[in-house]
N, C-alpha and C positions, 0 to 999 in steps of 0.2 A: 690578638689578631696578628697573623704572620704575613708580612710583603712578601710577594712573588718576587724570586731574585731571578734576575733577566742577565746575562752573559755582558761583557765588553761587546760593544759594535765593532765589527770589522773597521770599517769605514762611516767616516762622520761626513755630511753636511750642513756647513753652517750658511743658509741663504736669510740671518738676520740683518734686516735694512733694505731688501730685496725685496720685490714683488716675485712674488710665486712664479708667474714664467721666464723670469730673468733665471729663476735658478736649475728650470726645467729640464734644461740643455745637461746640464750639469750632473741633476739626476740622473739621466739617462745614461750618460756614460760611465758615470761608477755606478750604478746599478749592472751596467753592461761587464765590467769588470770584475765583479764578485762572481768566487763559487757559487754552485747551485748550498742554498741552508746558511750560507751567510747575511751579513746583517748588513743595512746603512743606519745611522743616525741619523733625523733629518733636525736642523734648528731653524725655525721661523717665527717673522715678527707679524706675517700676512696671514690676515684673519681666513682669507679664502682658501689656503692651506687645508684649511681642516676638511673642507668638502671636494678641493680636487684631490690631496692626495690618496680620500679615503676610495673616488670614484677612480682613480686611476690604479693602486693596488687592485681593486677589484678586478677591472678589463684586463690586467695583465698577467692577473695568476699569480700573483706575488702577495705577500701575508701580511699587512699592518697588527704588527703587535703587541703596539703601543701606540696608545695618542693619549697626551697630557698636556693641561693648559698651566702656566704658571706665570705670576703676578697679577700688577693692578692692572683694571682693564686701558689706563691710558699707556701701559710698558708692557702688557702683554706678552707672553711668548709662547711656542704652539711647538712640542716634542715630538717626533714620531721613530718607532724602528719599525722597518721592512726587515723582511726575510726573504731572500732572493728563492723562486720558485722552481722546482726540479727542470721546469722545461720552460722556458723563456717564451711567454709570447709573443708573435710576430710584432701585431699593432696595440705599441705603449698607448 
């Protein structure tokens, strides 16, 4: 079985120890920062992670290319790369 090999992320966020919208802000602006086809890393330890960031790529046209979970569930941690979208929509 061959892994999908996925490029270096542009840009990393690590929002571990963070609740998801302490890191939101955050996203937004290095999302806003990247070319159109580039990438962020996102690192989180917030479980809610997994279903806003997948509902917020969605609404914003931008590509989750990756979601992976890793560790035990009391050290948990939640991977994601975006790929920043040709045309930036208005409302994240």
């Amino acid at each position: 079985m061959t892994a999908a090999v996925i490029d270096a992320p542009t840009k990393t966020l690590d929002n571990r120890g963070s609740n998801c919208a302490a890191g939101f802000v955050q996203l937004l602006e290095m999302m806003e920062s990247l070319a159109p086809g580039e990438t962020l890393a996102i690192r989180s330890t917030d479980a809610a992670s997994q279903r806003e960031l997948r509902e917020w790529a969605a609404r914003s046209g931008n590509t989750l290319v990756q979601a992976e979970t890793s560790g035990p569930f009391w050290r948990r941690e939640f991977h994601y790369l975006i790929r920043k979208a040709a045309a930036q929509s208005e409302n994240p």
